[in-house]
C-alpha positions as semicolon CSV with decimal commas, in nm:
position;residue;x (nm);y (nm);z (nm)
1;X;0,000;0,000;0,000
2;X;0,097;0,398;-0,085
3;X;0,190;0,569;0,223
4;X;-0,109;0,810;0,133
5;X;-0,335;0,475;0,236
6;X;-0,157;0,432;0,479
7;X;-0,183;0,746;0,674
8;X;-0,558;0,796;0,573
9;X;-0,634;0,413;0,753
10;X;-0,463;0,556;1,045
11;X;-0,678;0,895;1,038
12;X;-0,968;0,668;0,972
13;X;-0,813;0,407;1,269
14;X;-0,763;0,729;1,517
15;X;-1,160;0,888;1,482
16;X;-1,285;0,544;1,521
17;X;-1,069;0,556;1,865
18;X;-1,196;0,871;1,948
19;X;-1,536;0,850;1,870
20;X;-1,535;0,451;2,050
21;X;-1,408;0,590;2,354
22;X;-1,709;0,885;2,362
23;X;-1,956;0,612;2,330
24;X;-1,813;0,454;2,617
25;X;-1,812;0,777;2,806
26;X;-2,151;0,835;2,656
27;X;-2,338;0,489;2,805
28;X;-2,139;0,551;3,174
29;X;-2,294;0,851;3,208
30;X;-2,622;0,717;3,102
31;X;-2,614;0,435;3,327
32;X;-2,626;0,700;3,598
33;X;-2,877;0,909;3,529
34;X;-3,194;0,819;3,729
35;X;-3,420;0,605;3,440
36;X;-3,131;0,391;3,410
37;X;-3,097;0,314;3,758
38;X;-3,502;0,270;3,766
39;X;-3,477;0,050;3,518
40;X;-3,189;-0,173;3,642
41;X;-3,398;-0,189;3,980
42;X;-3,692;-0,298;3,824
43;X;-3,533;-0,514;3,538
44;X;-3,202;-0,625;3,692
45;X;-3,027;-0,535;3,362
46;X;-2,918;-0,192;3,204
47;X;-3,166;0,001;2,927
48;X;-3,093;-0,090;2,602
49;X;-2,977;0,259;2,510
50;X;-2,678;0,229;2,745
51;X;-2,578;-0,114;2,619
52;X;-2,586;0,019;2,232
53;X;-2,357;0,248;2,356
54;X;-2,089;0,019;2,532
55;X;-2,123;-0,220;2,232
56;X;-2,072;0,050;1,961
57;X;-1,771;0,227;2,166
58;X;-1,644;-0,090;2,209
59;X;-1,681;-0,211;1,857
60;X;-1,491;0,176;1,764
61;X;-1,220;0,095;2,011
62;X;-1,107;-0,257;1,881
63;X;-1,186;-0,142;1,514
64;X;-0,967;0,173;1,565
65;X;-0,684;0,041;1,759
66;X;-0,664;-0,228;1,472
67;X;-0,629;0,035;1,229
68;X;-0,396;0,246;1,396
69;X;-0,151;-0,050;1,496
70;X;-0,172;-0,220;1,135
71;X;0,137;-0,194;0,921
């Protein structure tokens, strides 16, 4: 591969990162708002909405870190 692809899969590699690590962020501070913790009392298990969010920063994270580290 050109060193231009190279350098745009790391771009690409470090927004993925970035925005995998907000999502994260994102679903924490969900899980502590007060319908969360209603729901988790009631349900025993977190809202969907803060799960989509730990799965999708999660799925960033990996994705990005692979793309940043690749040669």
């Amino acid at each position: 591969m050109s060193a231009q692809t190279q350098t745009v899969l790391k771009a690409v590699g470090l927004v993925l990162l970035v925005v995998g690590v907000g999502l994260v962020f994102w679903g924490y501070q969900m899980s502590g708002a007060v319908t969360a913790q209603l729901t988790r009392a009631i349900t025993g298990a977190a809202p969907d909405g803060v799960m989509y969010r730990y799965i999708g920063g999660a799925a960033g994270i990996v994705a990005g870190v692979f793309l940043l580290f690749k040669r």
